[in-house]
Structure formats: structure tokens, C-alpha cells
LUMDOFI-440932 format. One record per residue (C-alpha): residue in one letter; x, y, z. Coordinates in steps of 0.001 Angstrom, whole numbers, plus 524288, in hexadecimal, padded with zeros to 5 digits. Layout:
! residues N
aXYZ...
END
This chain:
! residues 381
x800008000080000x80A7880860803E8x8142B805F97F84Ex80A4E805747ECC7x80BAD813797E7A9x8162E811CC7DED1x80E6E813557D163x805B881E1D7D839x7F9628237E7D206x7EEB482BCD7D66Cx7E726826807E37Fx7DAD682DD57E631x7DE58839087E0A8x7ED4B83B6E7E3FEx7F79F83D747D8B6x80384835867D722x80C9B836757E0FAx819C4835097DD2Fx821B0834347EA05x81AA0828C17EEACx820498205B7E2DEx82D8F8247D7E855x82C8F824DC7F59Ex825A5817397F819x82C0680F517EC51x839408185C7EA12x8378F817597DD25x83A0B81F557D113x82E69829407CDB2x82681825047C108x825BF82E437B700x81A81838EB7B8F8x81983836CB7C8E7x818AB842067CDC7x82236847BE7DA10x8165184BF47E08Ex80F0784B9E7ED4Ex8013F847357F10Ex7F854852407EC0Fx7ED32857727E4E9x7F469861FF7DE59x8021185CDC7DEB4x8080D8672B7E5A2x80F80869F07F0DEx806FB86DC37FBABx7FE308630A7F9FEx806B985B247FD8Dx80C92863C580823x7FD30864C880D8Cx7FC62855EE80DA7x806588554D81627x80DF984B7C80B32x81CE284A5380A0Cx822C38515B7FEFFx82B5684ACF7F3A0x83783844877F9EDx8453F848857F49Fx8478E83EC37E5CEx8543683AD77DFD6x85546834ED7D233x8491882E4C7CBE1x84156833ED7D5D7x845D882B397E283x8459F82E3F7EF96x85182834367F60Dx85377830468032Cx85A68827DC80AEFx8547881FB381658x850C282BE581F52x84A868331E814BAx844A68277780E21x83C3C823CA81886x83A4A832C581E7Fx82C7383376822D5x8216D83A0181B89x81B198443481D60x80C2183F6382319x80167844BB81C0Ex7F582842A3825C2x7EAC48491B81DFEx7EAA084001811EBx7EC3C835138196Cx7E0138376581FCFx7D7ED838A4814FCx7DC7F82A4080F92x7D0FC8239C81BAAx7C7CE829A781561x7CB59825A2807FFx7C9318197380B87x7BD4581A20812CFx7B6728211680643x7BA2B813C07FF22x7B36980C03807DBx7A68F8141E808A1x79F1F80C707FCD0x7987A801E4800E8x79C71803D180F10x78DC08026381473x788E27FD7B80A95x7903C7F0518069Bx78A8F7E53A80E03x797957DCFD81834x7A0287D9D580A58x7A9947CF018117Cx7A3267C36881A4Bx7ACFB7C71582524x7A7AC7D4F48250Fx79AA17D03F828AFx79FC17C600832E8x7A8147D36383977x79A8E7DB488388Dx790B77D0FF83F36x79C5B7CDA384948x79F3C7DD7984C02x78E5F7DE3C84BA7x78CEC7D3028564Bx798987D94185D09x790C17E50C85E73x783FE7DF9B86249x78A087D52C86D06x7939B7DE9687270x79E057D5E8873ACx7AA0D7DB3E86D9Dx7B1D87D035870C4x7ADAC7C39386A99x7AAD87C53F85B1Ax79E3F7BBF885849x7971A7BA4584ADBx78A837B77484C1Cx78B287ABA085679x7997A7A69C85309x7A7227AF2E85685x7AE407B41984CF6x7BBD67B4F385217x7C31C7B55B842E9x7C8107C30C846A0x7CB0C7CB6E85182x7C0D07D6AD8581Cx7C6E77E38B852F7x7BDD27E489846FCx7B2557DED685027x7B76F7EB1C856DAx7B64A7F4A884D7Bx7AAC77F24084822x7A4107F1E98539Ax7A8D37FF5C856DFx7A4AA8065B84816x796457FE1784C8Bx79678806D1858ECx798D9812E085286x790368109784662x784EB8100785298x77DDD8052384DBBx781BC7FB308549Ex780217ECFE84FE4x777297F2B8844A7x782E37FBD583D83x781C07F75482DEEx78F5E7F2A982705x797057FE1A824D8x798248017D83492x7A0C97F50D834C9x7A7587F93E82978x7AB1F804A582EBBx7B7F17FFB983437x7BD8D7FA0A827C7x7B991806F782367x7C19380C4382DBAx7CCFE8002282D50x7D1BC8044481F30x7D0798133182021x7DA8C8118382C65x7E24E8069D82458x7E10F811C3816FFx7E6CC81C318216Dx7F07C813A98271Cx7F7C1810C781AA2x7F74281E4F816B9x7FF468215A82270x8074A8168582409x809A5819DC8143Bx80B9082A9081797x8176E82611821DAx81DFD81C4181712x81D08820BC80C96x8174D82F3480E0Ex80A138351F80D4Ax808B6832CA7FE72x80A92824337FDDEx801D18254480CB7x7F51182A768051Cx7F7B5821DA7F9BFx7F7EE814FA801D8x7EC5B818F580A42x7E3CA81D4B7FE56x7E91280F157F7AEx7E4CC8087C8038Ax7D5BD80E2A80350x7D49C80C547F593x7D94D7FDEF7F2ECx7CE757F3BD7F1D5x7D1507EC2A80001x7CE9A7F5AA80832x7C3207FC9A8016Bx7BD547EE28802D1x7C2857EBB581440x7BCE37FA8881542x7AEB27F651811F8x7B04D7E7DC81980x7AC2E7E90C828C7x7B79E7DE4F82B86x7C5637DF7783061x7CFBA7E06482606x7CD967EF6082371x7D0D87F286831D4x7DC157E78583282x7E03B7EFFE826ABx7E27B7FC6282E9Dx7E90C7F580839F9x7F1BE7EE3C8311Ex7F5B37FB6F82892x7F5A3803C083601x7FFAE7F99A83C24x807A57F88082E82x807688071682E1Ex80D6780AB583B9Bx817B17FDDF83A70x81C218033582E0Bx81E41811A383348x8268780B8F8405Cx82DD88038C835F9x831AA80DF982EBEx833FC816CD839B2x83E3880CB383F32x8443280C2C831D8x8470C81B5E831D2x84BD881C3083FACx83FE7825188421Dx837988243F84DF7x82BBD81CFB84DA1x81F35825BA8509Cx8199481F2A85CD6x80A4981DCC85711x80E0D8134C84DD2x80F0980819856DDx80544809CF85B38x7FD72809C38501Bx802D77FD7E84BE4x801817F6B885A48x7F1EB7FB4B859C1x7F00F7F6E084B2Dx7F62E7E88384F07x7ECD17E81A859FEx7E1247EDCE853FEx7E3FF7E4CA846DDx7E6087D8EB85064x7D8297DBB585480x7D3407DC2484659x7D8747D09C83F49x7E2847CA1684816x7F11D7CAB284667x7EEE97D05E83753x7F6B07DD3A83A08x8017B7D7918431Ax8043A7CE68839D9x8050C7D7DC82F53x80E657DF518375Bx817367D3E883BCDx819287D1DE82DFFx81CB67DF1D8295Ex825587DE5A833EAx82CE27D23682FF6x82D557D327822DEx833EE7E06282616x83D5E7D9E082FF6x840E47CFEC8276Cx844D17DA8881D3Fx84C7D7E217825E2x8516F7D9198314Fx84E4C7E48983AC4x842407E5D0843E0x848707F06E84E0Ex83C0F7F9D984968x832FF7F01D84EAFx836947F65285B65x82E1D8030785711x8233C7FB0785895x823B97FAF986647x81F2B7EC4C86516x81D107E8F78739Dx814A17F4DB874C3x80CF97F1BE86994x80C2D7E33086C42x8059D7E8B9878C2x7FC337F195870FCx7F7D77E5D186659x7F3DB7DDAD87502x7EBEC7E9A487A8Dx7E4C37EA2986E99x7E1AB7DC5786A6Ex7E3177D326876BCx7D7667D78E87F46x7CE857D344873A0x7D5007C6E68708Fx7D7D97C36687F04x7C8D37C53188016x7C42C7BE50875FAx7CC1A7B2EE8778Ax7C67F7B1E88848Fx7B7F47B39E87EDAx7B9C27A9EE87459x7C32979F7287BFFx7CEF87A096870FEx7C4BE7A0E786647x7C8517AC49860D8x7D5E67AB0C85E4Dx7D43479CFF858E2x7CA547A1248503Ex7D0787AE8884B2Cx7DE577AA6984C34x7DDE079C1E84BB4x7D3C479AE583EB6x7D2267A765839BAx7E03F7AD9683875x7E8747A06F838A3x7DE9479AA082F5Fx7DEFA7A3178245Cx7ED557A1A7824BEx7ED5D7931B82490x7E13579278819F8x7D93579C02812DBx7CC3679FB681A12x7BDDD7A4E681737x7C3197A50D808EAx7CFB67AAC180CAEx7D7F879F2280760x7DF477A3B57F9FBx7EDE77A0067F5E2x7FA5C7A81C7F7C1x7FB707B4487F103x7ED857B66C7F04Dx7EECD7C4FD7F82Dx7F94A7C79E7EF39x7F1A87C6797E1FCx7E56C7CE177E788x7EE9D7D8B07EBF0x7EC107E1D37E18Bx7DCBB7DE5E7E282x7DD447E3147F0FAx7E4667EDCB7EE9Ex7DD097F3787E09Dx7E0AD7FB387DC34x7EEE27FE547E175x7F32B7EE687E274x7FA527EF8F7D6C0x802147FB5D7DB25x804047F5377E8D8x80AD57EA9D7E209x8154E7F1D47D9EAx818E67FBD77E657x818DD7EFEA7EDC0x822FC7EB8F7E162x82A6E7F86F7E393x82A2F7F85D7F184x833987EB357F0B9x83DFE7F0A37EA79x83DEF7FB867F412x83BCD7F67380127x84A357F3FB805F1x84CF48022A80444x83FAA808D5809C9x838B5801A081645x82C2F808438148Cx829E77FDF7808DBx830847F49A80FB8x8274C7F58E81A7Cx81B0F7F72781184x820F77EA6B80A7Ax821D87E3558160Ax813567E68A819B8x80FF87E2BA80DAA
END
């Protein structure tokens, strides 16, 4: 998401920017891009009213200079435009929001499980109709319970109440990669990857389904997003702003509430993969790992110490045991396709912008041992 922009076109209305080619991919410029910020006009103090870095220094064929320091320097944030990138995204999913009937069986086994919540009271257990349900965690249970409350209607709210929160899961996952995006690459390549991320296919589809992916989405992008920035701070010797562990401590815990171990797993890996590439994990002590350890417990363990207790071990064999460890070992509720499946819908799931993920992704490779922002973002990937 982050690295795509190396052919870049217009996105909802903004003209070619022709930093962004350089800065993410250090490549040369093509022919016609122009050395230009984000703007309406193209001049100066639009850019200087956006709050958006202006053109770094160029050598020959239009490279970068700067060594290490310089390189990675960090951009200038641009908080305005990346505000308006939420709402974007929430205009996209606005057709059909109340009136599509539930468009995914799970959606409608979440609803009358959040519904029955409601009307028993119990916000512990997770029952549909007279069996449990215990194939994922309470957070979404959660959430939906608490748009149900405001919407005022109690048990009786209609569809889109529950909807609400994947609504509100992928306009904080379209905002989070818009920053995480504005502190790697600058604000440019920021607005780009959030306006990318509310337009693509996937998550105009999660924003209209009253399930949990959407919301894993933003705890798996917020966590990504704040490892990323420590990573890189490490990397330049530069101190490490003290909000960002916690945001990815809470995201763990919130996601680990939500579907399980989805986004710790997601973050071990990034993790290793960039350990085994660099044989060096001294940042990792930015983390503040004990602490956050600590923080992921707070969050998650009173629920899952309760309802282990309520259901006599049920829960975890069911939702650990069968549901998580069984789709690994076979496919599942139609789940079951070979290798390499994911790899050939890519482009399908991310139309229309697949096809350009796949060639920065190309680009990125041949870059990534002399700029760790793409070697993080390749190591995510």
C-alpha cells in the first residue's frame, strides 16, 4: 500500500506527484513528471498551506541526494489532509449501507448474537439462538452492542446500526495508513495510500459487513503503523515519541479481543523477517515489551479468565482448538483452496491499484537493503 505509487496518476482529483516516485522507489523521474507538490494550482503556497514538505535537494537523473541522516529525515506532517481521507471513505460506504439486507452468513450470526447480547444482558457469554458461539472473541460483541445503545433502539435497531463499526473500523484503518504513510514516506505518498486504501474493492465490501475483519483491519494497520515509526526511529538514532507504544500495546490487546492472536502474529512476523535480514533486534527495546506485555493482559485477560470460567474451557477449545487451528490444518466453511490462491486474487482485492502494488512491490526489492522504510513495508508485506 505504501510503496505502490511509483507509476502515479491522478487519485480523486490530485495531479501527479513527482517526488513520491523518487522518494519511495529512488528511482529516475519518467519523462513529463512533474517536480511538483500536492496542489490544486501547482504552486507554492499550496503546498506551504498543506503543511507538505517541499522538493528535496536532486543530483543527476533526478535522484535523491542524501546520505543516511538526510535520507530518512522526517517529514513534515500535514494534519489537515489527513483528516479529510475518514471521510473519504465513509462516503464510499454510504450506498446500500441501510439498505442491503446482512450480505455474508457470519454477518448475520454477529448481528443475532450482538441482538441476544443486548436483550439478555449478559455481556459475557456469546449465545446464538440456544447454542454458544465461542468461534471468536467478545470485542466485536462489544462494539456492536455499544453503536445499539447509542442508536436508542435497543434490540429493535435495523442493519446499518451494527454496521456502523465496520463503518468506523476502515475509516480508522484509511487514517492510520495515511499517517503511518505521512511519517515514511511524507505527506504526499500519506494521502495517496489512505485514499488507495478507501477506494480498493476489500474494504468498500468489510465497510458495509457488520462482522469483524474491518475493525481487525484498523488494529492490525494501527499496530503496523506505530512498529514501523519505532523501527525507523531506532534506525536514525532518533528518539522514539513515547505515544507509539502505546498504541501498538492497545491495538494487540484490543485486536486479541477481536479475532484472536491475528495482529500479534502479524507483528511477530514483521519482526522476524526483519531480524533475520539484519541480525540485530537492539530496537526491540523501544518497545518497552514488559510494559506492554502488561498492557495486552489488562486488556484481554479479565474477559477470557471469565469466560473460561463460564464455559468450563469451552471457549478456548472451541475458538482456539477448532476454529483457528482448524483452518490451518484443513480448509473450513468453504475456506479450503490450494497454495497461492491469495496471491492470484491479489489484484481482484485490491482493483483497481493490484497491478501497481505489484510492480512497486517489484521496485521496492531492488531497493530495500539501502532504505529500511521498504524494508520494513516488505517485511509486513
Amino acid at each position: 500500500m505504501l510503496c505502490q505509487f511509483a507509476d502515479h496518476r491522478k487519485v480523486a482529483g490530485l495531479e501527479p506527484i513527482g517526488h513520491v516516485w523518487s522518494d519511495i522507489l529512488g528511482a529516475e523521474l519518467p519523462d513529463g513528471f512533474a517536480h511538483r507538490g500536492l496542489s490544486v494550482g501547482g504552486d507554492a503556497d499550496d503546498v506551504e498551506a498543506l503543511g507538505l514538505q517541499q522538493e528535496p535537494r536532486r543530483g543527476e537523473k533526478g535522484r535523491v541526494i542524501a546520505d543516511d541522516q538526510a535520507r530518512f529525515s522526517r517529514p513534515r506532517r500535514a494534519f489537515p489532509p489527513l483528516l479529510m481521507t475518514p471521510p473519504r471513505s465513509v462516503r464510499r460506504g454510504v450506498p446500500g449501507f441501510a439498505s442491503l439486507p446482512p450480505i455474508d452468513r457470519d454477518a448475520s450470526r454477529f448481528v443475532q448474537a450482538t441482538k441476544q447480547m443486548v436483550e439478555t444482558g449478559d455481556y459475557v457469554d456469546i449465545r446464538l439462538q440456544d447454542v454458544t458461539r465461542y468461534k471468536k472473541p467478545i470485542g466485536i460483541y462489544w462494539l456492536q452492542s455499544a453503536a445499539v445503545a447509542l442508536s436508542g433502539e435497543g434490540a429493535a435497531a435495523p442493519i446499518w446500526v451494527y454496521r456502523t463499526i465496520s463503518a468506523l473500523g476502515i475509516a480508522i484503518a484509511v487514517l492510520a495508513i495515511a499517517w503511518t504513510g505521512t511519517n515514511l514516506f511524507g505527506a504526499n505518498a500519506g494521502i495517496a495510500a489512505g485514499l488507495v486504501m478507501a477506494a480498493i474493492f476489500a474494504t468498500a465490501f468489510e465497510g458495509r459487513d457488520a462482522k469483524t475483519d474491518a475493525m481487525l483491519l484498523a488494529c492490525c494497520v494501527a499496530a503496523q503503523g506505530a512498529l514501523a515509526q519505532i523501527y525507523l526511529a531506532s534506525r536514525r538514532n532518533e528518539p522514539v515519541a513515547g505515544h507509539l507504544w502505546w498504541i501498538f500495546w492497545i491495538a494487540q490487546g484490543a485486536a486479541i479481543l477481536i479475532k484472536g492472536p491475528i495482529a500479534p502474529l502479524l507483528s511477530a512476523l514483521t519482526i522476524a523477517v526483519l531480524f533475520a535480514f539484519e541480525r540485530d533486534g537492539r530496537w526491540l527495546a523501544k518497545l518497552r515489551v514488559g510494559r506492554g506485555l502488561l498492557l495486552v493482559v489488562v486488556i484481554a485477560l479479565p474477559w477470557l479468565a471469565a469466560i473460561t470460567w463460564k464455559s468450563h474451557g469451552a471457549f478456548l477449545q472451541q475458538a482456539v482448538g477448532k476454529d483457528m487451528l482448524g483452518k490451518v490444518a484443513s480448509g473450513e466453511e468453504s475456506h479450503g483452496l490450494p497454495p497461492g490462491f491469495y496471491m492470484l486474487t491479489y489484484s481482484l482485492f485490491m482493483w483497481p491499484f493490484g497491478l501497481i502494488a505489484v510492480g512497486a512491490g517489484l521496485q521496492a526489492l531492488n531497493r530495500m537493503r539501502d532504505d529500511v522504510r521498504l524494508r520494513f513495508c516488505l517485511a509486513w508485506y
